[in-house]
ZARO-587205 format. One record per residue (C-alpha): residue in three letters; x negated, y, z negated. Coordinates in steps of 0.05 Angstrom, whole numbers, plus 5000, padded with zeros to 4 digits. Each point is the difference from the previous one (the first is absolute). Example, Ala and Ser with C-alpha at 12.3 -4.5 7.8 and 13.67 -1.06 7.14 Angstrom:
2
ALA475449104844
SER497350695013
# end
This chain:
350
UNK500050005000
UNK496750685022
UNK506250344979
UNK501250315078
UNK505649845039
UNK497749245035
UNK498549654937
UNK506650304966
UNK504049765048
UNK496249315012
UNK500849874918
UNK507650215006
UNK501649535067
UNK496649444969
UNK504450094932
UNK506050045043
UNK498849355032
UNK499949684928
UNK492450034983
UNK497850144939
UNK495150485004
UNK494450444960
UNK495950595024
UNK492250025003
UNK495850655007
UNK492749955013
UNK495750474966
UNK494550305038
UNK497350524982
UNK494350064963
UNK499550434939
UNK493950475008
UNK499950015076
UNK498150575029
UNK505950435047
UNK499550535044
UNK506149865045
UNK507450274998
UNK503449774939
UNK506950275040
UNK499049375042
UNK502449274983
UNK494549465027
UNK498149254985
UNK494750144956
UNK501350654960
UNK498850264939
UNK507250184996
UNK502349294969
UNK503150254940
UNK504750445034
UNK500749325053
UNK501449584942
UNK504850354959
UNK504550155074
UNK499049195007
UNK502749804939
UNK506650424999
UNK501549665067
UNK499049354965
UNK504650174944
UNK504850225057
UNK499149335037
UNK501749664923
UNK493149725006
UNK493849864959
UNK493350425017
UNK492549794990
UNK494850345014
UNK493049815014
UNK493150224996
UNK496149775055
UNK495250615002
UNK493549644993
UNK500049455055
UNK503450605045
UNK493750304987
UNK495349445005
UNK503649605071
UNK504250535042
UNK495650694978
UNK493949565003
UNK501349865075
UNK502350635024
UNK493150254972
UNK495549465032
UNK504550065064
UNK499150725007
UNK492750074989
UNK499749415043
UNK502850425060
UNK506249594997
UNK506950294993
UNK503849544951
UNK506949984984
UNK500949884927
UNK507949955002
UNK498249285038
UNK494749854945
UNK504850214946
UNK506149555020
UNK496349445013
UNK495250064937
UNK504450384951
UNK507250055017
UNK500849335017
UNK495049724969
UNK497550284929
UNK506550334979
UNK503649345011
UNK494149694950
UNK500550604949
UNK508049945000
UNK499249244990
UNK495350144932
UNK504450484981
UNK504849514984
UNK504950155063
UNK503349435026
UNK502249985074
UNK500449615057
UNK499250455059
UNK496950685009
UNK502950565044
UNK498250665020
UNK503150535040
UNK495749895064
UNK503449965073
UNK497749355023
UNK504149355005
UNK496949254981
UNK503049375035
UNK497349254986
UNK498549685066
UNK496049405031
UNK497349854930
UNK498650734986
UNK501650604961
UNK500950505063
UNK498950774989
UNK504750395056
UNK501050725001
UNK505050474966
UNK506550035054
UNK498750794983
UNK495250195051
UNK498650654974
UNK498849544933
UNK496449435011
UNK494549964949
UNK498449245019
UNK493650275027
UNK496750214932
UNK502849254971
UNK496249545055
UNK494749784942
UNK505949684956
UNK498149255001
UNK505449454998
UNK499449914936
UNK502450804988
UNK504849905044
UNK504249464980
UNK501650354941
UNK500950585022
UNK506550475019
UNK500750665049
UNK508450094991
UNK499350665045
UNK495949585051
UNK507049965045
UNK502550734981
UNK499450715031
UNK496650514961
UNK506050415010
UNK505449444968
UNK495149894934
UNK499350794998
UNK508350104990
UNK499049484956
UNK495650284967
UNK503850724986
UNK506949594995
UNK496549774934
UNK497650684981
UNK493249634991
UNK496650635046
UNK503550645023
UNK501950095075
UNK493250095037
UNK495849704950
UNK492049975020
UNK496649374999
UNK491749964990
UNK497049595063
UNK492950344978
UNK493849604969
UNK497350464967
UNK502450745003
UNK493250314984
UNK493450015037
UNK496749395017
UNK494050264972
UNK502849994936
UNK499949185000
UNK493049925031
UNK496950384949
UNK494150195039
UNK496050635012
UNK499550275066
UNK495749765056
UNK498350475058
UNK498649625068
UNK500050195078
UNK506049935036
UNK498249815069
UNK502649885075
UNK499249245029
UNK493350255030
UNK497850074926
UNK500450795011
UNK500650414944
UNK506250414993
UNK499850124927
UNK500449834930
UNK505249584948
UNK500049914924
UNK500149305001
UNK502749475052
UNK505049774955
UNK504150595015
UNK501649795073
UNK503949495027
UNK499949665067
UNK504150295053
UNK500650654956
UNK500250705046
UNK501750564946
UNK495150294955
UNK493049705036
UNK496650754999
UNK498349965060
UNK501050355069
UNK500549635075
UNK503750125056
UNK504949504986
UNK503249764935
UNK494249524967
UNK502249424951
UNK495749534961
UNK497249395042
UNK495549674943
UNK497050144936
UNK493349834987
UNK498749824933
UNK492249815006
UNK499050645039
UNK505350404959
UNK502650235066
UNK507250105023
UNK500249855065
UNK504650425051
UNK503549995070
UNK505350085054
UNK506249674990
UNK499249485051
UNK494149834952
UNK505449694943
UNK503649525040
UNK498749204984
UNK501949395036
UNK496749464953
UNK500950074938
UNK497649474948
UNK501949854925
UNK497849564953
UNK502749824924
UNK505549755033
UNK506049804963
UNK504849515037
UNK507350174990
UNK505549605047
UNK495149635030
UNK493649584966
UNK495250025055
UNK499750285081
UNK496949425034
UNK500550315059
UNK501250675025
UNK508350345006
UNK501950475027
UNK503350504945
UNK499950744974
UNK496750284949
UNK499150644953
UNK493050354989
UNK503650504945
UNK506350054959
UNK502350515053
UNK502549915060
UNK502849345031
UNK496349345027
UNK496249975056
UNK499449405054
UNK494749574999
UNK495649405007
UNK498749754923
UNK495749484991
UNK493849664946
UNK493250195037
UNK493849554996
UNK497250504932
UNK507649734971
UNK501650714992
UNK507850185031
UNK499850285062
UNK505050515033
UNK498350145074
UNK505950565016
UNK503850075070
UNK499250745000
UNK493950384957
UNK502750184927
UNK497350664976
UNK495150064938
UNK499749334976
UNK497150024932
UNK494449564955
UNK503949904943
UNK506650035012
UNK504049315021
UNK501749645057
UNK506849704996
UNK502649515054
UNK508150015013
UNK503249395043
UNK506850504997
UNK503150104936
UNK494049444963
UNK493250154977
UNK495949515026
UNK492650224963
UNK495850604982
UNK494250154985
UNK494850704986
UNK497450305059
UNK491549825008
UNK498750235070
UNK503250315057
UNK498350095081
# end
C-alpha cells in the first residue's frame, strides 16, 4: 500500500471479491540522508514517508483493513542504491524501479511481512500487468491499458514470484479504477500520482564529487568540458554545453577516458542489440531464433524483431527497423503479443 490511488483501489477490489486482506508499506527512506530535491513532489524513494504513511493508513482504516508497515531502509540501501551507484559510475544507465520490484517489492518486503508475523497467501500490488498460467508456466502479459502497462519494469519476476502473485487492475482502464477511486472519496477528483524515482538530483544518491572530463566528437575532437560522465545519458540532446551545427546527443561515455562521447543523430540508432542476466518469463529457453517484438525502455511500444541466444549465451535482439538510443543498462524485454517471453540488461549494442 503506497497510499495513492492504484494500491487503494487494488486493496478495495480484492476485499470486494471476498479476500481478506491487510495493507503493507515499505519504508525507505533512510533517516540521516542527505536532500536537496523538492519536498512539494511525491517519488518512490522520498524523504516524505511520514506524511506517505499517515495518508496510507487512513485509507486502510477506510478499506476496514489492518496496516503494517515495514522498514526495509537498509537492504534498499545496500541492493537497489548500491547498483544505481556502480551502474552509473560504470557508464551504464540503470533502472532501479526493475531492480526494486524484483529485489524488494517482490522479494524482501514479502520476507519482512512474513517475520512480521503476517499471514497471507498471495501478494498484490496495484501494477497494470496481467499473469496467466500456461504450457507449464506462470506467463507475464501486459496491462489491457495501453497507456498503463507497467509489465515492462516486472519482466525480472521469476515463477516462483509469480505464482503467488496478484495485479486486480491488470484488465482495467486507468480511467474505470480512477472513478473508483473518487466514488470512494479515497482521493479528490484529479488526484496526482508519483511515477518519479527519485524527485531530487541524481547526484544526491551517488555521493560523489565532481569529475571534470572532455566532451568530444566521434573523431575524438574536443568540444568541451563535463563535471562528471555520470551526468549524461545515452541518446541525451539537452544540456551537452556544447555548440554544432546540428542538434548533438550523447553516442558513448567513456569511463576509462572520462569522455562523453557526442554526435549526429543518425549516430544513436542500433540494430543489434544484446543483453545478458536474462531472466526467462513465459518461455524457459529460445532454442532457436522467433520472430517477436521487443521494448529497449519503459516508453514507448515494442519493436519487431529477430530474438534469439547468440554463441556468448547473451539474448540477442536484431530489430527490423533501427531503434534510437539504445542504452547499457537499461533492459531488453522480448514480447510474443500480449506475453513476455525473456529479458535481460542491455551489454552491447551495434
Amino acid at each position: 500500500m503506497s497510499g495513492g490511488i492504484d494500491s487503494s483501489v487494488a486493496a478495495y477490489l480484492l476485499k470486494k471479491q471476498g479476500y481478506i486482506v491487510s495493507g503493507v508499506t515499505m519504508s525507505l527512506w533512510k533517516e540521516g540522508r542527505v536532500f536537496h530535491g523538492d519536498f512539494s513532489k511525491d517519488a518512490c524513494f522520498s524523504p516524505n514517508k511520514e506524511k506517505e504513511i499517515t495518508e496510507t493508513s487512513e485509507i486502510c482504516d477506510k478499506l476496514g483493513i489492518p496496516h503494517t508497515v515495514l522498514d526495509i531502509s537498509d537492504l534498499y540501501e545496500s541492493t537497489v542504491l548500491k547498483n544505481f551507484k556502480d551502474e552509473y559510475m560504470g557508464g551504464r544507465t540503470p533502472n532501479p524501479c526493475i531492480w526494486c520490484n524484483q529485489k524488494i517489492k517482490f522479494g524482501a518486503m514479502v520476507e519482512y511481512a512474513r517475520k512480521a508475523g503476517l499471514e497471507f497467501d498471495f501478494f498484490a500490488t496495484g501494477h497494470y500487468a496481467r499473469i496467466d498460467y500456461e504450457n507449464g508456466r506462470y506467463c507475464l502479459k501486459r496491462g489491457l491499458d495501453p497507456l498503463k502497462d507497467q509489465s515492462y519494469f516486472l519482466y525480472r519476476l521469476t515463477q516462483k514470484q509469480l505464482s503467488t502473485t496478484m495485479f486486480p487492475l491488470g484488465s482495467m482502464t486507468k480511467k474505470d479504477v480512477r472513478e473508483i477511486d473518487v466514488e470512494l472519496g479515497f482521493h479528490p477528483q484529479g488526484h496526482g500520482e508519483s511515477q518519479d524515482f527519485y524527485s531530487g538530483s541524481y547526484s544526491d544518491l551517488l555521493d560523489v564529487e565532481p569529475r571534470e572530463g572532455d566532451i568530444v566528437d566521434t573523431d575524438g575532437k574536443v568540444l568541451g568540458r563535463h563535471n562528471g560522465i555520470w551526468n549524461y545519458t545515452i541518446g541525451q540532446r539537452k544540456g551537452l554545453g556544447v555548440s554544432a551545427p546540428r542538434p548533438l546527443y550523447v553516442i558513448s561515455l567513456d569511463v576509462p577516458g572520462n569522455r562523453v562521447v557526442v554526435g549526429y543523430e543518425e549516430r544513436t540508432v542500433n540494430t543489434v542489440v544484446r543483453a545478458d542476466q536474462i531472466n526467462w518469463v513465459s518461455v524457459e529457453d529460445l532454442p532457436k531464433p522467433v520472430h517477436v517484438s521487443a521494448k529497449i525502455r519503459s516508453t514507448g511500444t515494442p519493436v519487431s524483431c529477430e530474438a534469439r541466444i547468440d554463441e556468448t549465451g547473451r539474448l540477442c535482439a536484431t530489430f527490423d527497423v533501427p531503434v534510437k538510443a539504445a542504452t547499457p543498462g537499461q533492459s531488453l524485454v522480448i514480447y510474443d503479443n500480449d506475453r513476455i517471453l525473456c529479458g535481460g540488461i542491455i551489454e552491447s549494442v551495434d
